[in-house]
CHARMM-style PDB file with segment names, atoms N, HN, CA, C and O in Angstrom:
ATOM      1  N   UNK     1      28.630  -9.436  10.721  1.00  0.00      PROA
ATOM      2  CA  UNK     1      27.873  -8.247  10.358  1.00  0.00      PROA
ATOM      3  C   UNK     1      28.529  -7.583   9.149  1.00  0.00      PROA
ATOM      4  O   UNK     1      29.745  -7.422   9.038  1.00  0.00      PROA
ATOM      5  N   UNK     2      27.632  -7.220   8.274  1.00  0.00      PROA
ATOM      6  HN  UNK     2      26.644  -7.350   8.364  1.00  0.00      PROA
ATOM      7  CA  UNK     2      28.212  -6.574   6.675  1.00  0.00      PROA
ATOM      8  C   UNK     2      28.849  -4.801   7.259  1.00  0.00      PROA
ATOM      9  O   UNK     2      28.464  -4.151   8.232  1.00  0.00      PROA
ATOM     10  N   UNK     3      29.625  -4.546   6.504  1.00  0.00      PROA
ATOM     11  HN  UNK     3      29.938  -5.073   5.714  1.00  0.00      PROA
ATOM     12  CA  UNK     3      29.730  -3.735   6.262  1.00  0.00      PROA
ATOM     13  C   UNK     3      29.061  -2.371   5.914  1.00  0.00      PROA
ATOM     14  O   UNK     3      29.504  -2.075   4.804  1.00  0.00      PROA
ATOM     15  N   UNK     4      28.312  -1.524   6.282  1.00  0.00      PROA
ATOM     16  HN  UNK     4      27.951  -1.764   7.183  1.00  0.00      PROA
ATOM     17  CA  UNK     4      27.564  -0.295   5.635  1.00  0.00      PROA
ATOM     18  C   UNK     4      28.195   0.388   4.580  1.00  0.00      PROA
ATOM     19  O   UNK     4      29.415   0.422   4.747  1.00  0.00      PROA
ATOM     20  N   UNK     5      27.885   0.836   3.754  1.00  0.00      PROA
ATOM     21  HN  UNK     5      26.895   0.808   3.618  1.00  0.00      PROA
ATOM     22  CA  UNK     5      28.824   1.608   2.391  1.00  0.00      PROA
ATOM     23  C   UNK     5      28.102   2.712   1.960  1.00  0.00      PROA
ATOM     24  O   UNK     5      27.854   2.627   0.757  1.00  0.00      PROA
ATOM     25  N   UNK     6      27.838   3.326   2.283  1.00  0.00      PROA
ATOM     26  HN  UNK     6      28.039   3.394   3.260  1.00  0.00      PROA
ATOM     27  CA  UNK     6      26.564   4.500   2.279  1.00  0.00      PROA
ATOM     28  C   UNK     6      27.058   5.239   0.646  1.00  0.00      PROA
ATOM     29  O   UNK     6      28.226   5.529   0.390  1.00  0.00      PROA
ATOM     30  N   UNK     7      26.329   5.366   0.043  1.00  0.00      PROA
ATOM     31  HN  UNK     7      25.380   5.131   0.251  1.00  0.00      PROA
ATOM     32  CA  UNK     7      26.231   6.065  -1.732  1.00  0.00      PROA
ATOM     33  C   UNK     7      25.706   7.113  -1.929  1.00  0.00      PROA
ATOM     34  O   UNK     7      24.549   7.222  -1.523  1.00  0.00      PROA
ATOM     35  N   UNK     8      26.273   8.156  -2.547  1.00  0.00      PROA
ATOM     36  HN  UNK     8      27.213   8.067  -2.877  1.00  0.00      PROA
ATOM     37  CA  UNK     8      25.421   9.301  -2.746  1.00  0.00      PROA
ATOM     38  C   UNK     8      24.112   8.881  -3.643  1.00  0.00      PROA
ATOM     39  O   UNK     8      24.156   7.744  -4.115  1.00  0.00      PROA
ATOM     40  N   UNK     9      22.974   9.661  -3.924  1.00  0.00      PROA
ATOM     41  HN  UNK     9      22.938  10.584  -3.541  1.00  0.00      PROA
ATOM     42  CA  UNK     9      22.809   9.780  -5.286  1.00  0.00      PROA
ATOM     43  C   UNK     9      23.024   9.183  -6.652  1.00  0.00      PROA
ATOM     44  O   UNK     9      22.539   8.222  -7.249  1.00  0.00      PROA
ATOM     45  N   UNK    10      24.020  10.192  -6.960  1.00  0.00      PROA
ATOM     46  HN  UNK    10      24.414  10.972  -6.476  1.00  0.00      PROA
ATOM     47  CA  UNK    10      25.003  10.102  -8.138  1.00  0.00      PROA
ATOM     48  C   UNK    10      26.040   9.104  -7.918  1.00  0.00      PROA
ATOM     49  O   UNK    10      26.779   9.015  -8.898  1.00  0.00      PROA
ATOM     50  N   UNK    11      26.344   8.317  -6.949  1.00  0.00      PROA
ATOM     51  HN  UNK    11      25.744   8.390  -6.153  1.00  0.00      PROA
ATOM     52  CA  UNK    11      27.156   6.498  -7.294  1.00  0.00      PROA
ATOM     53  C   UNK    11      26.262   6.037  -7.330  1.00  0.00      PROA
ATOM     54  O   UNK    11      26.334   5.119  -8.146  1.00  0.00      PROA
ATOM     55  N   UNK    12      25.099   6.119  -6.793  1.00  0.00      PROA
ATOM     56  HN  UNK    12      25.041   6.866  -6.130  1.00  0.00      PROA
ATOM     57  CA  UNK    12      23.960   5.126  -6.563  1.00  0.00      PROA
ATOM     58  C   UNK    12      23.715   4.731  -8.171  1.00  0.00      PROA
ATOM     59  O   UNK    12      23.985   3.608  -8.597  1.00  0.00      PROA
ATOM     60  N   UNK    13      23.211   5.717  -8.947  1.00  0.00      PROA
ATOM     61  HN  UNK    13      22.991   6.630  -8.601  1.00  0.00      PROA
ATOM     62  CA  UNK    13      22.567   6.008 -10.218  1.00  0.00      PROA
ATOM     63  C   UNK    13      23.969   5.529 -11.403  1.00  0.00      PROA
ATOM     64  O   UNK    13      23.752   5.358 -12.603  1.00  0.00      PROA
ATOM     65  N   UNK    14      25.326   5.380 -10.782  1.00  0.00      PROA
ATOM     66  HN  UNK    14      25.502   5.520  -9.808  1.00  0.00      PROA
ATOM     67  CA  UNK    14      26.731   5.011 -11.095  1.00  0.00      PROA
ATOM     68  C   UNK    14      26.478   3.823 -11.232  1.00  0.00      PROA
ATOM     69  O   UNK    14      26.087   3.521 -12.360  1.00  0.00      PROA
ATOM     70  N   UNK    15      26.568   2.840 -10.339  1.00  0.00      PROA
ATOM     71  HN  UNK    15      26.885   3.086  -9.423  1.00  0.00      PROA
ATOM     72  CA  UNK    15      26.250   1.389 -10.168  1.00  0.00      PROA
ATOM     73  C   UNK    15      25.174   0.806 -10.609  1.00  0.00      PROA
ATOM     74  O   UNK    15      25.309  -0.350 -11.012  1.00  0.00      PROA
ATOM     75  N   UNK    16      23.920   1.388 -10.651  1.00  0.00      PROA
ATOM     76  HN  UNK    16      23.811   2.326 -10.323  1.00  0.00      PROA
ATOM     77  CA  UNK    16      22.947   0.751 -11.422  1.00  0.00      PROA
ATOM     78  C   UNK    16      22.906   1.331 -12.840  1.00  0.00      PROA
ATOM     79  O   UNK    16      21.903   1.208 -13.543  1.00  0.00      PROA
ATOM     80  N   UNK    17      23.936   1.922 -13.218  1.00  0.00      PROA
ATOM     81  HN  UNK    17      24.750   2.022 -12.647  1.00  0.00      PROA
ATOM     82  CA  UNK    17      23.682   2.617 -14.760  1.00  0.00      PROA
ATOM     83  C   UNK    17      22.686   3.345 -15.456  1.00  0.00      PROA
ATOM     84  O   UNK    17      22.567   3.370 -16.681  1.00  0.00      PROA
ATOM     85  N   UNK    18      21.789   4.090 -14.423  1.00  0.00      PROA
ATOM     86  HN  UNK    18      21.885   4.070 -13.428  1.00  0.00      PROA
ATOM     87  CA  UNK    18      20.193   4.761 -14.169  1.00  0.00      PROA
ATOM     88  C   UNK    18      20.598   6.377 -13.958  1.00  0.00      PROA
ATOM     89  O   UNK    18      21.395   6.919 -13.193  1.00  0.00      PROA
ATOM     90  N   UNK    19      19.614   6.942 -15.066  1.00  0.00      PROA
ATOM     91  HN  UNK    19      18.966   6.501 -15.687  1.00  0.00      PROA
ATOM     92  CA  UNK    19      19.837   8.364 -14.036  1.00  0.00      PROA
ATOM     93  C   UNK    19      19.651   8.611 -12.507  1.00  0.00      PROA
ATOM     94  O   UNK    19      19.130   7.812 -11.728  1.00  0.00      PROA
ATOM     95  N   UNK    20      20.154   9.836 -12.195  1.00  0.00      PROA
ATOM     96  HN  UNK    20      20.577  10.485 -12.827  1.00  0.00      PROA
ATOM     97  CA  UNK    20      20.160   9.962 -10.704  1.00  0.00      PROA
ATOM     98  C   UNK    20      18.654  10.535 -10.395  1.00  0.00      PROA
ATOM     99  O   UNK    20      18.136  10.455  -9.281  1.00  0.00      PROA
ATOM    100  N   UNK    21      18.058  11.093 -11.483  1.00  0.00      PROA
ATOM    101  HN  UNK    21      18.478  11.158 -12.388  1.00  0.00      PROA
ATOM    102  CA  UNK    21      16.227  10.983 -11.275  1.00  0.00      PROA
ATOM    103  C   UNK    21      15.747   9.487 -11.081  1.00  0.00      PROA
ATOM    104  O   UNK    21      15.108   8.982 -10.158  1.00  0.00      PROA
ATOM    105  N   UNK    22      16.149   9.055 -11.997  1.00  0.00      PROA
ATOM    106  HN  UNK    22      16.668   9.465 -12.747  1.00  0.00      PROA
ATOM    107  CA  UNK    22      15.665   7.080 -11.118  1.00  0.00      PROA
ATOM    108  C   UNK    22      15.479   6.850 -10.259  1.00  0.00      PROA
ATOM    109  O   UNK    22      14.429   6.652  -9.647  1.00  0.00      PROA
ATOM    110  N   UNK    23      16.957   6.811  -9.895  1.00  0.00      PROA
ATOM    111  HN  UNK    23      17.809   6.971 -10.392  1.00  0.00      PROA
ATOM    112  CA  UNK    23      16.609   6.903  -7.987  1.00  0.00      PROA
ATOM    113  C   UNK    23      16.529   7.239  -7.405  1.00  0.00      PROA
ATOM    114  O   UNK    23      16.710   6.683  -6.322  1.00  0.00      PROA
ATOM    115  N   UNK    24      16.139   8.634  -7.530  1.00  0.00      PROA
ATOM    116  HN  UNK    24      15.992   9.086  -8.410  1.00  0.00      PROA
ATOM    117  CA  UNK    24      14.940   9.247  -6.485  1.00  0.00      PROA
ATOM    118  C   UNK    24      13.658   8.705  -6.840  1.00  0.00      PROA
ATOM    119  O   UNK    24      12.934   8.480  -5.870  1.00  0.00      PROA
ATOM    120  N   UNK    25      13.140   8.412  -8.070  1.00  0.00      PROA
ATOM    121  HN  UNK    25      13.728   8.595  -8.858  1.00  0.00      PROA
ATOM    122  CA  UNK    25      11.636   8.176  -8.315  1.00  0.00      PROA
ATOM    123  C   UNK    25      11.755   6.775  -7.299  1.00  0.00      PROA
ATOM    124  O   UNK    25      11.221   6.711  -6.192  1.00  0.00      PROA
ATOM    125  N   UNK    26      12.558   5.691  -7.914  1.00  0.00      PROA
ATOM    126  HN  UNK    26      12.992   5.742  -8.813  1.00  0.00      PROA
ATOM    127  CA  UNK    26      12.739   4.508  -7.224  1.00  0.00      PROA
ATOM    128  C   UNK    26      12.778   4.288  -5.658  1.00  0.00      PROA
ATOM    129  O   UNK    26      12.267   3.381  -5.002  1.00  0.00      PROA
ATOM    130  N   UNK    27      13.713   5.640  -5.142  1.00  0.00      PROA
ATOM    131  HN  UNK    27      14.128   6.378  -5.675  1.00  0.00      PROA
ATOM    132  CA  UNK    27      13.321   5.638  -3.531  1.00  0.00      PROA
ATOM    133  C   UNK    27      11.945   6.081  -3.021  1.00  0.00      PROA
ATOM    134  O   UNK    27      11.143   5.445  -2.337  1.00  0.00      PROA
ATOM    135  N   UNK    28      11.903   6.733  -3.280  1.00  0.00      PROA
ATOM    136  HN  UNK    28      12.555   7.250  -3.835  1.00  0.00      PROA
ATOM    137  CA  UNK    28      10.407   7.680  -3.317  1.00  0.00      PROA
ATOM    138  C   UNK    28       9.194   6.598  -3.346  1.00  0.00      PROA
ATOM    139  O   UNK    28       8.152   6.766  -2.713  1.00  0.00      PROA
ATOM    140  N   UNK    29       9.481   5.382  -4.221  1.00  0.00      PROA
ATOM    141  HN  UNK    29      10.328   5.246  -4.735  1.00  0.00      PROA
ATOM    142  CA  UNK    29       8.406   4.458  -4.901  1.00  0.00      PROA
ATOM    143  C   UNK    29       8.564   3.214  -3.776  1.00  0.00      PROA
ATOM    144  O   UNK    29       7.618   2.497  -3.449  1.00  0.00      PROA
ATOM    145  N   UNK    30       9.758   3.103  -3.309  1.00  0.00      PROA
ATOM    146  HN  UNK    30      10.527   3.685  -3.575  1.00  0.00      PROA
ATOM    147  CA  UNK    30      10.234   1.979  -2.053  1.00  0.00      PROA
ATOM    148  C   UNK    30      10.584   0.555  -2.715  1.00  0.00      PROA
ATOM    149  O   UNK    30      10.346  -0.541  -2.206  1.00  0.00      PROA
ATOM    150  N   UNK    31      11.373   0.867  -4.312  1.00  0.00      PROA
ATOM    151  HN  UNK    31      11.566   1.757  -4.726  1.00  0.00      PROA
ATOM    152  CA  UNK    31      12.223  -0.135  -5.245  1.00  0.00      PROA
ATOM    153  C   UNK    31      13.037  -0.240  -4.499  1.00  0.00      PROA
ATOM    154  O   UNK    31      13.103  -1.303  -3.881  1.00  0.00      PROA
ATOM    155  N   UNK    32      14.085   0.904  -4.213  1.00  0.00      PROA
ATOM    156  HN  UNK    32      14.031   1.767  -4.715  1.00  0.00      PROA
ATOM    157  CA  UNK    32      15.174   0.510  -3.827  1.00  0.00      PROA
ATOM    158  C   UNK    32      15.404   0.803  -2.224  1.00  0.00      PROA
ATOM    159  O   UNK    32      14.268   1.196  -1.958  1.00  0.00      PROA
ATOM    160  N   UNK    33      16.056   0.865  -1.095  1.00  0.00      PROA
ATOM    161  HN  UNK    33      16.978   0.545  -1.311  1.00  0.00      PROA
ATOM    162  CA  UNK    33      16.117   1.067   0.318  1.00  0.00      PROA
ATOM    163  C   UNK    33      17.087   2.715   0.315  1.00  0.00      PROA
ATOM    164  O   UNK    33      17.980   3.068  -0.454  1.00  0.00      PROA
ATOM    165  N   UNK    34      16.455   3.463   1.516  1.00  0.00      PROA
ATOM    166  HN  UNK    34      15.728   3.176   2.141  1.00  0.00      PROA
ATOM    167  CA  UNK    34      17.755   4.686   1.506  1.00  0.00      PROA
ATOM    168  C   UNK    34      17.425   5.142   2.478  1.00  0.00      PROA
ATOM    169  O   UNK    34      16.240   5.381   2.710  1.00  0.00      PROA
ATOM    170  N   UNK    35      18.141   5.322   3.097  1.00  0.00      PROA
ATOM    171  HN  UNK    35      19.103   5.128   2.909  1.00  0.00      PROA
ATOM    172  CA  UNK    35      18.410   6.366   4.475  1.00  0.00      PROA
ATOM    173  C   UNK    35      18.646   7.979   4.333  1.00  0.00      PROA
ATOM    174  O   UNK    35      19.524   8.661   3.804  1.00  0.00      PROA
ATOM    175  N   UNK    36      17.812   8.177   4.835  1.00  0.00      PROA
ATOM    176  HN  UNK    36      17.099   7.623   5.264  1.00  0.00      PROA
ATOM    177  CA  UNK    36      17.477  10.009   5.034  1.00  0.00      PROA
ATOM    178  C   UNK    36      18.461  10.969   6.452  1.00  0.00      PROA
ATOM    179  O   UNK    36      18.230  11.247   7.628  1.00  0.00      PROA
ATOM    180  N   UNK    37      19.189  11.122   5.828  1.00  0.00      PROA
ATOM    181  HN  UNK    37      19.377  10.896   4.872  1.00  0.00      PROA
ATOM    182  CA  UNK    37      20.283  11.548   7.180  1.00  0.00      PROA
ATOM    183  C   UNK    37      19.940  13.008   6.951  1.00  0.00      PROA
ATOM    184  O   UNK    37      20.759  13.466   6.155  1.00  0.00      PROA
ATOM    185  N   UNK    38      18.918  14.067   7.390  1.00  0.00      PROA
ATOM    186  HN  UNK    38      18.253  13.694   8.037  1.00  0.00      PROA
ATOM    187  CA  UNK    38      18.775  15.133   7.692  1.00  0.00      PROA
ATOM    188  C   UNK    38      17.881  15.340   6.444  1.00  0.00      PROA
ATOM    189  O   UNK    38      16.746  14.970   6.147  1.00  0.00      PROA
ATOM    190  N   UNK    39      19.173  16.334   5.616  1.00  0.00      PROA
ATOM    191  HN  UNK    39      20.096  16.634   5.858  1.00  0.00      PROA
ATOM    192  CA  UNK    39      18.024  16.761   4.018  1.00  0.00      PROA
ATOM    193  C   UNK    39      18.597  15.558   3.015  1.00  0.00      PROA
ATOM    194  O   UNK    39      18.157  15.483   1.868  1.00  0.00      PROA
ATOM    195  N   UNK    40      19.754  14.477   3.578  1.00  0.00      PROA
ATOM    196  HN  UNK    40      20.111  14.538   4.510  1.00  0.00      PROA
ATOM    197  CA  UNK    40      20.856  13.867   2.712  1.00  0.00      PROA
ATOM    198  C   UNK    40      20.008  12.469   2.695  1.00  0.00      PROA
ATOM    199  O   UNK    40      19.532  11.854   3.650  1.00  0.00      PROA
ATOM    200  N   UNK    41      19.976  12.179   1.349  1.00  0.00      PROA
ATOM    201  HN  UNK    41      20.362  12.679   0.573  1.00  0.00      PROA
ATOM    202  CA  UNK    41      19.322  10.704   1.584  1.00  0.00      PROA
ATOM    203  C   UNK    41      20.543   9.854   0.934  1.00  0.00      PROA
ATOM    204  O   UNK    41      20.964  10.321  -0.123  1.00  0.00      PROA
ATOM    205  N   UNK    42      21.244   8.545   1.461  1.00  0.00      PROA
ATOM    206  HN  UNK    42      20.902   8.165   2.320  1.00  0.00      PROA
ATOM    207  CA  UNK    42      22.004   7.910   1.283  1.00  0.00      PROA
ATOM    208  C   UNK    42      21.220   6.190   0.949  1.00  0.00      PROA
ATOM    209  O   UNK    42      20.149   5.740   1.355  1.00  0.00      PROA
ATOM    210  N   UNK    43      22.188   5.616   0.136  1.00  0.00      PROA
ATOM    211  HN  UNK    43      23.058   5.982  -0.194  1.00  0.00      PROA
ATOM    212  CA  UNK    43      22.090   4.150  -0.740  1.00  0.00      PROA
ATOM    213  C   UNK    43      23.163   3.329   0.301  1.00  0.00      PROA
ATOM    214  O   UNK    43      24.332   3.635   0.534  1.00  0.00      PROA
ATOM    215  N   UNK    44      22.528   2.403   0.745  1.00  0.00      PROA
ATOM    216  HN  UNK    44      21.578   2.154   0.555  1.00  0.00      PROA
ATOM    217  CA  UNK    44      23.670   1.649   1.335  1.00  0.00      PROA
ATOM    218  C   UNK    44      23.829   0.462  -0.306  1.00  0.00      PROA
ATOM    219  O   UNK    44      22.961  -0.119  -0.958  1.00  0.00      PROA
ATOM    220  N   UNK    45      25.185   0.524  -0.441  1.00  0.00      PROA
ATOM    221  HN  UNK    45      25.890   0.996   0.088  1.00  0.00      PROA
ATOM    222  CA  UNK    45      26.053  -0.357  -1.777  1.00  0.00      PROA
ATOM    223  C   UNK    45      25.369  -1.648  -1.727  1.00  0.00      PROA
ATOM    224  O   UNK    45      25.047  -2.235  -2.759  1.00  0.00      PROA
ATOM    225  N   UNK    46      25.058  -2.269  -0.141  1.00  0.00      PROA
ATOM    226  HN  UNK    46      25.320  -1.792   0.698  1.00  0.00      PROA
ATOM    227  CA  UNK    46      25.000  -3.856  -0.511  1.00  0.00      PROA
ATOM    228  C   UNK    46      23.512  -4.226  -0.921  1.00  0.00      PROA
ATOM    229  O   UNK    46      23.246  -5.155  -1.684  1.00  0.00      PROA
ATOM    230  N   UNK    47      22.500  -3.330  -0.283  1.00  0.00      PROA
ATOM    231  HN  UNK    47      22.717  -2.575   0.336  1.00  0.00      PROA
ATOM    232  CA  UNK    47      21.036  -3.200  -0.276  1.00  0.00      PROA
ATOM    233  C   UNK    47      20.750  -3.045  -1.855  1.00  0.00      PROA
ATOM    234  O   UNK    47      19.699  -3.248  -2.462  1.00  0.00      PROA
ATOM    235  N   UNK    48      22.139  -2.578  -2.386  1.00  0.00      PROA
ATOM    236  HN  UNK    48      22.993  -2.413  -1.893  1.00  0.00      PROA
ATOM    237  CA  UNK    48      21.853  -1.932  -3.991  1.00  0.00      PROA
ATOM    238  C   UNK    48      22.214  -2.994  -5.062  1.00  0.00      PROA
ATOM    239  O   UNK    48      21.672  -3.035  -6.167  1.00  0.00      PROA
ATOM    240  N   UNK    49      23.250  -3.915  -4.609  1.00  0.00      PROA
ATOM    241  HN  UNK    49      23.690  -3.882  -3.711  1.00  0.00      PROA
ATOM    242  CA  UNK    49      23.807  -5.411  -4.911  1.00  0.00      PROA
ATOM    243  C   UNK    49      22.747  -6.283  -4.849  1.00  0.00      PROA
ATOM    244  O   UNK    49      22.499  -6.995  -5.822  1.00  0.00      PROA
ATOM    245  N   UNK    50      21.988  -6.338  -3.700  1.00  0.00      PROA
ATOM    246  HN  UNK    50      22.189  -5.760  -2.909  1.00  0.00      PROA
ATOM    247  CA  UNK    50      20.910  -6.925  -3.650  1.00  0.00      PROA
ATOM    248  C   UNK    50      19.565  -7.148  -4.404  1.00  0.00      PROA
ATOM    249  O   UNK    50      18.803  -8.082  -4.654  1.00  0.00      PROA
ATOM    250  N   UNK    51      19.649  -6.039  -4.598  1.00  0.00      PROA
ATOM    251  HN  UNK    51      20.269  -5.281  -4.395  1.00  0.00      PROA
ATOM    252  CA  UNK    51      18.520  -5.286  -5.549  1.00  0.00      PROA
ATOM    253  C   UNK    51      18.808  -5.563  -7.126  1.00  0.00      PROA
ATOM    254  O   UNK    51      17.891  -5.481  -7.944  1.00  0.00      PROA
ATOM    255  N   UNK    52      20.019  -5.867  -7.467  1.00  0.00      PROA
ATOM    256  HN  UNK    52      20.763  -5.933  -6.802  1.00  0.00      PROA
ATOM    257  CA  UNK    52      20.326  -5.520  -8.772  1.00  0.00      PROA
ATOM    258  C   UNK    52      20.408  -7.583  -8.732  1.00  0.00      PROA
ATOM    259  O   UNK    52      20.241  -8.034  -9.865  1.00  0.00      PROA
ATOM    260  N   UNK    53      20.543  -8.266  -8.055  1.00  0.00      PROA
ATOM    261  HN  UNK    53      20.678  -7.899  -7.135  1.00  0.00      PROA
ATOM    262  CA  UNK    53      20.386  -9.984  -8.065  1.00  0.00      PROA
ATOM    263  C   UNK    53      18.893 -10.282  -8.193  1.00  0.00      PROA
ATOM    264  O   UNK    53      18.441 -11.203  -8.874  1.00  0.00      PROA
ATOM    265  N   UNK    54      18.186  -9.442  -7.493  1.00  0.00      PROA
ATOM    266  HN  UNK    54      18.553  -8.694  -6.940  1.00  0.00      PROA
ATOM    267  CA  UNK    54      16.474  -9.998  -7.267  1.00  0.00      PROA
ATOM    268  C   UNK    54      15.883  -9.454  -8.372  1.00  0.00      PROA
ATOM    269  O   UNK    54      14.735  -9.756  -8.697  1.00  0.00      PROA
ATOM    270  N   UNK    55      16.745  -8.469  -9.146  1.00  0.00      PROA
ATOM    271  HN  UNK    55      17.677  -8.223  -8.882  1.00  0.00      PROA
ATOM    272  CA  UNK    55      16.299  -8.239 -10.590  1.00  0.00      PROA
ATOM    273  C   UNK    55      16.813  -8.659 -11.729  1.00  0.00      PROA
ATOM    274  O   UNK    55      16.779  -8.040 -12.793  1.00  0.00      PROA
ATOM    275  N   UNK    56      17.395  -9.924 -11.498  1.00  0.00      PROA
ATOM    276  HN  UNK    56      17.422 -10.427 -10.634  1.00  0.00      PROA
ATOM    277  CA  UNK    56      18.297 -10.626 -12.826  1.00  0.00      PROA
ATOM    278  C   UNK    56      16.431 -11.505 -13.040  1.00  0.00      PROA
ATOM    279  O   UNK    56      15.571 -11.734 -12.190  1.00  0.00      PROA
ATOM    280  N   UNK    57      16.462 -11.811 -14.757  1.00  0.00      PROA
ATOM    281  HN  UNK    57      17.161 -11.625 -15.447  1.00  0.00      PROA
ATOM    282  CA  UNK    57      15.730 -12.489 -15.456  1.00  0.00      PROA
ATOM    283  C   UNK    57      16.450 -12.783 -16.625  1.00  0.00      PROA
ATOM    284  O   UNK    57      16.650 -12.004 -17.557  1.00  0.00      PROA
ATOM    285  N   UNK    58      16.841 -13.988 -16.524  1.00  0.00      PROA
ATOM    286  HN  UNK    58      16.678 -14.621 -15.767  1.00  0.00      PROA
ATOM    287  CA  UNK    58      17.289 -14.491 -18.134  1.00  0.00      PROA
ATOM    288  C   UNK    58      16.612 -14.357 -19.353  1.00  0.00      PROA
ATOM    289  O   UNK    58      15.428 -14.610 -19.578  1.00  0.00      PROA
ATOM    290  N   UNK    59      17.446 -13.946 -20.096  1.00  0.00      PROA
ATOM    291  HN  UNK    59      18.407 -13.740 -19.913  1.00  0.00      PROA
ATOM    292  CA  UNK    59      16.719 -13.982 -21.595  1.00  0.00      PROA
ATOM    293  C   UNK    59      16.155 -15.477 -22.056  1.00  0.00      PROA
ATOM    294  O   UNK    59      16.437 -16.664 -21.891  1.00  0.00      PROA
ATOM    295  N   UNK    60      15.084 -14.571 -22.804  1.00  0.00      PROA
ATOM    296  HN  UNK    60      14.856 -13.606 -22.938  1.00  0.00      PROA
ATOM    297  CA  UNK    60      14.721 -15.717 -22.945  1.00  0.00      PROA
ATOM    298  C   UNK    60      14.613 -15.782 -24.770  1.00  0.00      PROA
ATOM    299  O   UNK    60      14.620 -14.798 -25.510  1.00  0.00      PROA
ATOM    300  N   UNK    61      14.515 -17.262 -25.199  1.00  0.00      PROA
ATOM    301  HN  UNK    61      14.509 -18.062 -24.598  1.00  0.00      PROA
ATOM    302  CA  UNK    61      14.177 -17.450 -26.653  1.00  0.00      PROA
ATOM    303  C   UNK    61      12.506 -16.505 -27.164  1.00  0.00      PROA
ATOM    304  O   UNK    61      11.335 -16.693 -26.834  1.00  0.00      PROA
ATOM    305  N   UNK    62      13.026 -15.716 -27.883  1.00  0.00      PROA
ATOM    306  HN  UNK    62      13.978 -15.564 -28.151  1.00  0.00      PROA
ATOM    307  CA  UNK    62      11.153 -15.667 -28.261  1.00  0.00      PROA
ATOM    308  C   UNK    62      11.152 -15.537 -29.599  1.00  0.00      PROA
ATOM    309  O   UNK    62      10.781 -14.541 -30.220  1.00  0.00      PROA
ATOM    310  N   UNK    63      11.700 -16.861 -30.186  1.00  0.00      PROA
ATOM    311  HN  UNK    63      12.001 -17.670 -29.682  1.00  0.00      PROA
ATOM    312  CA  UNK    63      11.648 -17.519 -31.580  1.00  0.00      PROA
ATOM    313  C   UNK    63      12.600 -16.685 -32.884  1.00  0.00      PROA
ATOM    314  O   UNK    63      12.269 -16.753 -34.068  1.00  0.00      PROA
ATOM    315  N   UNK    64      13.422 -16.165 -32.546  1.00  0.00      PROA
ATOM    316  HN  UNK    64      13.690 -16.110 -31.584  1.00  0.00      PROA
ATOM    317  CA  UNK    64      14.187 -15.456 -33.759  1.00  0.00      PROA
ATOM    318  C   UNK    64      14.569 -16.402 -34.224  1.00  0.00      PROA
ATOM    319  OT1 UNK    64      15.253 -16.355 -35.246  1.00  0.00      PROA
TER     320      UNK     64
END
């Protein structure tokens, strides 16, 4: 079983190099996963690792 790593906000928006409006629009939109602990909404780290692999696309040639 993984580890949980719970992220504010502001690491969340740290690690993906995004403002911290991002990811709220992005949670809000159901891009990224987050847990709502009262008024506190938290990023679990690995869900965010995850997220940032299923969004790799290689460059590609487009004739320069």
């Amino acid at each position: 079983m993984e580890d949980i790593k719970l992220l504010t906000p502001e690491e969340a928006a740290r690690l993906l190099m995004v403002k911290k409006d991002t990811i709220y629009v992005w949670a809000r939109k159901g891009k990224i996963p987050c847990y709502r602990l009262g008024k506190c909404v938290r990023f679990d780290k690995n869900d965010l690792i995850r997220f940032i692999k299923r969004s790799y696309h290689p460059i590609r040639d487009y004739g320069n």
